[in-house]
C-alpha positions as CSV (number, residue, x, y, z in Angstrom):
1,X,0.0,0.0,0.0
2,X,1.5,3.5,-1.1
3,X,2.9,5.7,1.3
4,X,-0.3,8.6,0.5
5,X,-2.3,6.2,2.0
6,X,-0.8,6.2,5.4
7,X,-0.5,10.0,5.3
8,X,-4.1,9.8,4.4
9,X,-5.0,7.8,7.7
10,X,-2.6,9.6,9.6
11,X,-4.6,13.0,9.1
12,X,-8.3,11.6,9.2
13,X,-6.9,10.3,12.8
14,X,-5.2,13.9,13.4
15,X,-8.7,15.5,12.3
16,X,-11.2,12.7,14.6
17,X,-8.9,13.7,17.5
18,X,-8.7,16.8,17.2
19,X,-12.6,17.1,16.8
20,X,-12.7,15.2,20.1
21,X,-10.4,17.1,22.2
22,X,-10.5,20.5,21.0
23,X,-6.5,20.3,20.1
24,X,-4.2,18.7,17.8
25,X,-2.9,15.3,19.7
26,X,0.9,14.6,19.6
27,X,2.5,12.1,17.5
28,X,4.5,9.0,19.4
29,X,6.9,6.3,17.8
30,X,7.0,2.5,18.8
31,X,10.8,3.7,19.9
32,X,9.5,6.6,22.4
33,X,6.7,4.1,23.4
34,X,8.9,1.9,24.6
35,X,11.5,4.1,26.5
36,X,8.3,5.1,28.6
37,X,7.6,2.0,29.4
38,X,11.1,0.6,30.4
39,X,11.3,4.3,32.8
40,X,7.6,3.7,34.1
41,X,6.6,0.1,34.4
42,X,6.4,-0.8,37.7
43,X,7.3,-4.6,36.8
44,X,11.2,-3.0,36.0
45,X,11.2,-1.2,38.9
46,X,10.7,-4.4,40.9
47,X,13.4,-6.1,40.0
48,X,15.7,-3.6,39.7
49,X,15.1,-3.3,43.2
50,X,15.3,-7.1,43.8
51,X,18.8,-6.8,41.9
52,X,19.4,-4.2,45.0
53,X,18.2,-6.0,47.3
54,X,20.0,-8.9,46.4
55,X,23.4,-6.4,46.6
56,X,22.3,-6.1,50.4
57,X,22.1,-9.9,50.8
58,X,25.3,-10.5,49.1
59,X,26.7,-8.0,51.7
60,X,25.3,-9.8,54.4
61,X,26.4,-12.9,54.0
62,X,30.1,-12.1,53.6
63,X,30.2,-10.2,57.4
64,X,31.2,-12.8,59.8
65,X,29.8,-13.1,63.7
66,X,30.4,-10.0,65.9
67,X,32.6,-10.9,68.8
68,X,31.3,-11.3,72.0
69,X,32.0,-8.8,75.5
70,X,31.0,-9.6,79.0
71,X,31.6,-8.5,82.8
72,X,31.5,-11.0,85.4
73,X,32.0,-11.3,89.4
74,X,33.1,-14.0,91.4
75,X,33.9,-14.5,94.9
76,X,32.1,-11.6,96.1
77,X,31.8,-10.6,99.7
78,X,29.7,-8.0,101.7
79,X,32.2,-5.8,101.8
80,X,32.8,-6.5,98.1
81,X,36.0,-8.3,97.4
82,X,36.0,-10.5,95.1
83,X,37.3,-11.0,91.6
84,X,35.5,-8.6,89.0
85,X,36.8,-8.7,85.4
86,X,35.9,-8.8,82.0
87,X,35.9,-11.6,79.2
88,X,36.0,-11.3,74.7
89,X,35.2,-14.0,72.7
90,X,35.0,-14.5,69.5
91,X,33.6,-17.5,66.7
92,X,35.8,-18.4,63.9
93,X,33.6,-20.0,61.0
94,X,35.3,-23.2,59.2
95,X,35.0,-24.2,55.6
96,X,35.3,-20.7,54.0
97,X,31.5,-20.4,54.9
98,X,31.4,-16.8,54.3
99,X,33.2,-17.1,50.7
100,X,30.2,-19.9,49.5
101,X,27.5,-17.4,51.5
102,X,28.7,-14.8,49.6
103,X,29.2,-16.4,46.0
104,X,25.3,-18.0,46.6
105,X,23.9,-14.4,46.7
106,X,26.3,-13.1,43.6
107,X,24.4,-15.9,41.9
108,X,20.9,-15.3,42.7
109,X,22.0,-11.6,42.0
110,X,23.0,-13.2,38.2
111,X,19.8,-14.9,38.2
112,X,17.8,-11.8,38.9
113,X,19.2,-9.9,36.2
114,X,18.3,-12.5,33.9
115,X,14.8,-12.1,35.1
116,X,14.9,-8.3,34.9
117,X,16.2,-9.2,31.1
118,X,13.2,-11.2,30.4
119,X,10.7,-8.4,32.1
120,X,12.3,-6.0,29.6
121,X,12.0,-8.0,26.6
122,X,8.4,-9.3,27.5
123,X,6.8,-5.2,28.0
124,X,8.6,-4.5,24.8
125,X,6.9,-6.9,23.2
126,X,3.4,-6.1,24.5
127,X,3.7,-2.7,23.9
128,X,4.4,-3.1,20.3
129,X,1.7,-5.5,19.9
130,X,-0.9,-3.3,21.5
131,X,1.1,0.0,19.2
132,X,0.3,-2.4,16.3
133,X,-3.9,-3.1,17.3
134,X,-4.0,0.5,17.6
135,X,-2.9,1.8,14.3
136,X,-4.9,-1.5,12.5
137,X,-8.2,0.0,14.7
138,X,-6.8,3.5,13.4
139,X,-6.8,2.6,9.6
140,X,-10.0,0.6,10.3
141,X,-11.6,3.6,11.4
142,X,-10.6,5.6,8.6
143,X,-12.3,3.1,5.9
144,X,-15.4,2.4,7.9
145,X,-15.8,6.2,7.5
146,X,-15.7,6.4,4.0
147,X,-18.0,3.6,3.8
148,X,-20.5,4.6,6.1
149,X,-20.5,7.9,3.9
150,X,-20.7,6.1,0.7
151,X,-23.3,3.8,2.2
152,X,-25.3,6.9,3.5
153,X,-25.4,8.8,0.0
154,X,-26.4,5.6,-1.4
155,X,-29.7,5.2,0.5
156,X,-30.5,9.2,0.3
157,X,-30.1,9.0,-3.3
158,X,-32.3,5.8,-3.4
159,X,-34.9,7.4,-1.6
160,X,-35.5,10.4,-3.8
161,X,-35.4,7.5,-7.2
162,X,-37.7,5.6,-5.0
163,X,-40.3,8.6,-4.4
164,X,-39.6,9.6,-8.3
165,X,-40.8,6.0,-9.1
166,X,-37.4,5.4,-10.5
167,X,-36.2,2.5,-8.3
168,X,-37.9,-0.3,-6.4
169,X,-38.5,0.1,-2.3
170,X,-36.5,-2.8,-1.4
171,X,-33.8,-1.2,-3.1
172,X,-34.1,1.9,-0.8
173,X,-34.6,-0.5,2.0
174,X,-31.8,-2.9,1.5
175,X,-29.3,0.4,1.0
176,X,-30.5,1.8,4.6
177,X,-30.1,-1.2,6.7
178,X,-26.7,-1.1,4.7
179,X,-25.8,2.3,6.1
180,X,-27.1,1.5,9.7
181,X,-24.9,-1.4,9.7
182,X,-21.8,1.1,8.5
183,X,-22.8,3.3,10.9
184,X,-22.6,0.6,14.1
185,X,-19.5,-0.6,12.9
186,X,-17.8,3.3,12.5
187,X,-19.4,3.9,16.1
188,X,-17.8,0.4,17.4
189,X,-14.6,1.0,15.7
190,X,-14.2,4.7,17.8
191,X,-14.9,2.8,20.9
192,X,-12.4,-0.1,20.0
193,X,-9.6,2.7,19.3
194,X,-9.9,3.9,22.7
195,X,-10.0,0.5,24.5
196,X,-7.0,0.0,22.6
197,X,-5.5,3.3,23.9
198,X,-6.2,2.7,27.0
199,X,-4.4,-1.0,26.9
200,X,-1.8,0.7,25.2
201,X,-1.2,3.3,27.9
202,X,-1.2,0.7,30.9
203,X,1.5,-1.1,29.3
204,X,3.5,2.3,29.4
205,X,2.6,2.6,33.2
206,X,1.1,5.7,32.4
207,X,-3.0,4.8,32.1
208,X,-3.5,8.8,32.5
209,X,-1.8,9.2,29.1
210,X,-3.7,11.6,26.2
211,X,-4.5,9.8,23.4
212,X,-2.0,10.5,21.0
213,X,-1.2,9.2,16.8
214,X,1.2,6.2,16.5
215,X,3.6,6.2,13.8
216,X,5.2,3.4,12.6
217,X,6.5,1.9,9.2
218,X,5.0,-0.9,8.8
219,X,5.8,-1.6,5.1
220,X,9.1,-2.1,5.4
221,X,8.9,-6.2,5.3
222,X,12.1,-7.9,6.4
223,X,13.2,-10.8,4.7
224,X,11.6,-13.8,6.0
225,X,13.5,-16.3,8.0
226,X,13.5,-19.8,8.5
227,X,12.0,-21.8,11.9
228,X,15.7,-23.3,11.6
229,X,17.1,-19.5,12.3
230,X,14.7,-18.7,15.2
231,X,15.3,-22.5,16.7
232,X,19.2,-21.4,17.1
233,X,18.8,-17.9,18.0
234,X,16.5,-18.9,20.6
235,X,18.1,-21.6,21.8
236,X,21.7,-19.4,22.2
237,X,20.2,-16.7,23.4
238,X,16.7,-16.7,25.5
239,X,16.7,-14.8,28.4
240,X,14.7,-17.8,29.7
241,X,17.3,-20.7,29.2
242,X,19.7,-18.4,30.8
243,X,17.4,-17.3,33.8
244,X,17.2,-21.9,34.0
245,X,21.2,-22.0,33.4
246,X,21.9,-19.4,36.1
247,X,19.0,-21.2,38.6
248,X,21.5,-24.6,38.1
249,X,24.5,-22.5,38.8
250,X,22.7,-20.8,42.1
251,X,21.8,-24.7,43.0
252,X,25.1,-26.1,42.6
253,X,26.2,-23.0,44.6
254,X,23.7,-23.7,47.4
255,X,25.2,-27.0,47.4
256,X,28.7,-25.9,47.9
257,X,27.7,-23.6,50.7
258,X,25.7,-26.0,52.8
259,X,28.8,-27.9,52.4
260,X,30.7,-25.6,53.7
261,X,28.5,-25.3,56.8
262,X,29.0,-29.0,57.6
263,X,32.6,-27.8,58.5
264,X,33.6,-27.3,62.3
265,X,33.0,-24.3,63.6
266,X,35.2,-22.6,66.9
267,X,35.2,-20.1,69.4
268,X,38.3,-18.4,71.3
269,X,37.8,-17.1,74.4
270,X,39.8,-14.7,77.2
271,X,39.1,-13.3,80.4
272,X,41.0,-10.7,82.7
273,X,39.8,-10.3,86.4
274,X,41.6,-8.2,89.4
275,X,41.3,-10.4,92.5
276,X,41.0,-7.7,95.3
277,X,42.2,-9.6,98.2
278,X,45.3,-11.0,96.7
279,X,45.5,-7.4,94.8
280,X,46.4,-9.4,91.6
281,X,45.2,-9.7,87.9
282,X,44.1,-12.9,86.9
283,X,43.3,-14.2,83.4
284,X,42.4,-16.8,81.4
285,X,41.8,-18.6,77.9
286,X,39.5,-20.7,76.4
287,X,38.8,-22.6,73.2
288,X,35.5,-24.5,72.3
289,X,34.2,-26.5,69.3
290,X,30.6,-28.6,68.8
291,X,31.0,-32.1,68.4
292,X,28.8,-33.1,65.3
293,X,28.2,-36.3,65.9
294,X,24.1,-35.2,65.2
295,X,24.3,-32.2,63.2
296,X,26.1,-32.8,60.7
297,X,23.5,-30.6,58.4
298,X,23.0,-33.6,56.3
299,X,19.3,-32.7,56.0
300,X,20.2,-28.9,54.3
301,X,23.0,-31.0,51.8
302,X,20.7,-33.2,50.9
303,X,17.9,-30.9,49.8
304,X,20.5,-28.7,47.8
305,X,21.3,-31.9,45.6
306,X,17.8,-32.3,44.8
307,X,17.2,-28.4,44.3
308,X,20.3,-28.8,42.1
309,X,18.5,-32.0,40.2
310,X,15.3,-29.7,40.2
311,X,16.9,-27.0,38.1
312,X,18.7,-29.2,35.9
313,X,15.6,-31.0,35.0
314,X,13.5,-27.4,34.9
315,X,16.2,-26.2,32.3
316,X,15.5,-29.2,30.0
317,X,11.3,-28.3,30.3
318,X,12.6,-24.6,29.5
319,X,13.9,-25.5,26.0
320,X,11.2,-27.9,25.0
321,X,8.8,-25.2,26.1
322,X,10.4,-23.0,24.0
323,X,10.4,-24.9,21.0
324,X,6.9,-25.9,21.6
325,X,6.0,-22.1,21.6
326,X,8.0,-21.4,18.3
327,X,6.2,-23.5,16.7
328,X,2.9,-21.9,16.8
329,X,4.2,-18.6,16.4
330,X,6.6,-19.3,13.7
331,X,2.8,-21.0,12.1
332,X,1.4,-18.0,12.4
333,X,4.2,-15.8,11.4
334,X,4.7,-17.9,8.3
335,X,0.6,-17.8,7.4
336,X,1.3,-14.0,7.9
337,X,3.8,-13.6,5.4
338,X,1.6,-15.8,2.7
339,X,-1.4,-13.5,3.4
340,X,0.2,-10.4,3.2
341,X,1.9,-11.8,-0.8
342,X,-1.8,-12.2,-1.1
343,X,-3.4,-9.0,-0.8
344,X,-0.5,-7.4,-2.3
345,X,0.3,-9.3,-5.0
346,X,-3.7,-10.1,-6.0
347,X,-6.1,-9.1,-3.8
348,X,-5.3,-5.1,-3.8
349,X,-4.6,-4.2,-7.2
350,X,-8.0,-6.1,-8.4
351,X,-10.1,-5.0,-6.1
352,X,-8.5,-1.2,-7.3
353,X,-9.4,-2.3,-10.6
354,X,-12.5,-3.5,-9.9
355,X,-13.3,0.0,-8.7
356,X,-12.2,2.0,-11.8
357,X,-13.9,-0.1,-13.9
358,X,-17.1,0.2,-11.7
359,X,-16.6,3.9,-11.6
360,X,-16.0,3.9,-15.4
361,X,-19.3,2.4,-16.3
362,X,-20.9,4.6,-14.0
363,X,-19.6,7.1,-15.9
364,X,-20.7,5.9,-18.9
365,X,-24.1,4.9,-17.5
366,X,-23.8,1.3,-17.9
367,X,-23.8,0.5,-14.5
368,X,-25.7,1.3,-11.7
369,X,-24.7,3.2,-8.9
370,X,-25.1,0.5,-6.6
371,X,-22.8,-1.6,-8.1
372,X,-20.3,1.3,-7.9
373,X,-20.9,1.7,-4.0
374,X,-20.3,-2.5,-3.8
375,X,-17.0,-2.4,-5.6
376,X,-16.0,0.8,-3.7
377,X,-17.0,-1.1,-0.4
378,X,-15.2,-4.2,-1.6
379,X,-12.1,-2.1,-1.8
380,X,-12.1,-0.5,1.3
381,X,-13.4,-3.7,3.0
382,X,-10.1,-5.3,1.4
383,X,-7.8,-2.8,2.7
384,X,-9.0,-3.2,6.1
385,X,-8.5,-6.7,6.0
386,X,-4.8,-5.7,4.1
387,X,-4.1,-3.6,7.5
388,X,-4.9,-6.5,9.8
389,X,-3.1,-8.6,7.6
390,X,0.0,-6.6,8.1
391,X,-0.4,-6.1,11.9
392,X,-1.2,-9.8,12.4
393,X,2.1,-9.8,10.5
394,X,4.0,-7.4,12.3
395,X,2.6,-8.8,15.7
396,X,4.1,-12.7,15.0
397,X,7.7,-11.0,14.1
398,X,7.9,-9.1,17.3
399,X,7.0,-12.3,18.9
400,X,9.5,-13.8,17.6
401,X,12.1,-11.3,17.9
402,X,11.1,-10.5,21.4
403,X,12.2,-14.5,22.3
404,X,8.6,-15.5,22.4
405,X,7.9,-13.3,25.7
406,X,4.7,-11.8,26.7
407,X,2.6,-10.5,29.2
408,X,4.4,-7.7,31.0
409,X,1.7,-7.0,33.5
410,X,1.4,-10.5,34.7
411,X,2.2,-11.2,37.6
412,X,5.9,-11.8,37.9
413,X,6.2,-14.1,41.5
414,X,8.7,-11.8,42.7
């Protein structure tokens, strides 16, 4: 479809607007769409916090215990001699437990960030797809218009042939229950435009957004690629299989940290006490260490081998999950592609020709008028379904290019 065209949709949409809210709206790109909705979705801001809160964690777990001060009195009398003194002590962890602590939470911050990744790439996504339903309900807008218009003259002209005894009622009445039904549709399409604005503008995390015109350049058709190509690329480089790579890494990680708390833990000990009737200072040392002959934390090793099993087995469902999904999508991107050779190759230019030929033997009075209203109908009917045909299209690609990752407003089990 020529470029005119779009312009031409572009200003009827400028005009309806501006009828509506008294100004000229403002024009946004998919690329501007997007940058809101990466700075305002609260879904990012989530996990960019659990990324920092994860830093806090990782922090955490590398301080060891604080050491230990006490007073103490022994001895004493009524007139108060005694010893009196203080003690420190302090617990040394065994079995580089703060290292394994600290390289657990580095993990889980990895496998946040993957998660973050696949938040970003999933509102993307949506947002396009929702930019993509607005501007097909923009351009369906457009050509309901002109047929409702076209439908309207139609049945006002019928009804003055009709009074002049020129055409048959059923004529008349068949071309006003045509225009009615324009009429519903043009009405239904204005209220499906700002549903689809309103979707649109949650996705940005701004639902008190003005309606504004989308612009986007939608004939620019890549070359089409092969289910082979998005098999590979998906399978190297989806945020998911990462997110279930980086969740086998945090479990074997887990595993060598409970490890590491299975090692023997001790505690030093000193004391210093002034004995007031020998007038001397007095001190001692101590050192103590559990004997694990119970706790040996068998129980928390043990789970973190089947956690680790867990994720290994969870990445496999992963990539055959992903795969599955391809298929469908790569289905419907592939359908998409066929349709859209279709209209452009067949279905467009005939129905334009249909219509100049239906207009010339109007002209020429060999025709009727209805049948030039049908084949202008037909065309506009078929370039509404061309539109949807390339959103559909356009919709399947960014699927695909997005990793197969939807629903940003989902909840994301934080």
């Amino acid at each position: 479809m020529s470029r005119w065209f779009f312009a031409l949709i572009l200003g009827f949409c400028t005009s309806v607007m501006a009828q509506e809210t008294g100004s000229a709206p403002s024009t946004l790109t998919l690329s501007a769409l997007e940058q809101m909705a990466l700075a305002n979705h609260p879904t990012i801001q989530a996990y960019e916090q659990k990324i920092q809160a994860g830093n806090g964690y990782w922090l955490q777990a590398g301080l060891g215990p604080n050491p230990e001060i006490g007073y103490h009195a022994e001895e004493m009398s009524g007139e108060g001699a005694g010893k009196q003194g203080i003690s420190i002590s302090q617990e040394f962890l065994g079995g580089s437990q703060l290292y394994h602590a600290q390289t657990l939470e580095a993990q889980r911050i990895e496998t946040a960030k993957q998660e973050l990744e696949i938040a970003r790439l999933r509102i993307i996504t949506d947002v396009r797809i929702a930019a993509y339903e607005y501007l097909a309900i923009q351009n369906k807008l457009l050509n309901l218009r002109k047929i409702y218009a076209s439908d309207a003259e139609l049945a006002s002209r019928l009804e003055k042939s009709y009074r002049n005894g020129n055409t048959t009622k059923l004529d008349w009445v068949n071309s006003r229950i045509s225009a009615r039904k324009a009429e519903q549709q043009y009405m239904n399409a204005q209220n499906d435009l700002n549903a689809a604005w309103g979707r649109l503008a949650c996705l940005v995390g701004n639902p008190e957004l003005e309606p504004c015109l989308v612009r986007a350049n939608l004939e620019q058709i890549p070359e089409q690629k092969t289910w082979e190509y998005y098999a590979q690329v998906l399978l190297s480089t989806s945020p998911e299989i990462a997110r279930a790579q980086a969740k086998i890494e945090e479990a074997r990680k887990k595993v060598n940290y409970e490890n590491s708390r299975n090692s023997t833990n001790f505690s030093l000990s000193g004391a210093v006490a002034y004995n007031t009737e020998s007038e001397m200072v007095q001190g001692n040392v101590g050192i103590s260490m559990p004997l694990r002959v119970r706790d040996r934390n068998q129980g928390n090793i043990s789970a973190a081998c089947s956690e680790s099993i867990q994720a290994q087995k969870d990445y496999e469902r992963v990539t055959l999950n992903i795969q599955h999904r391809l298929a469908d999508v790569y289905a419907e991107y592939a359908n998409a592609s066929k349709d859209l050779e279709l209209y452009r190759d067949s279905l467009l230019p005939e129905a334009k020709e249909a219509l100049s030929l239906a207009r010339t033997a109007y002209e020429n009075q060999e025709t009727s008028m209805i049948d030039l209203i049908s084949a202008q109908r037909m065309y506009l009917e078929t370039n509404i379904e061309y539109y949807d045909a390339l959103c559909v299209y356009w919709t399947s690609l960014t699927v695909l290019e997005g990793k197969l990752l939807t629903g940003g407003l989902e909840d994301s089990s934080l």
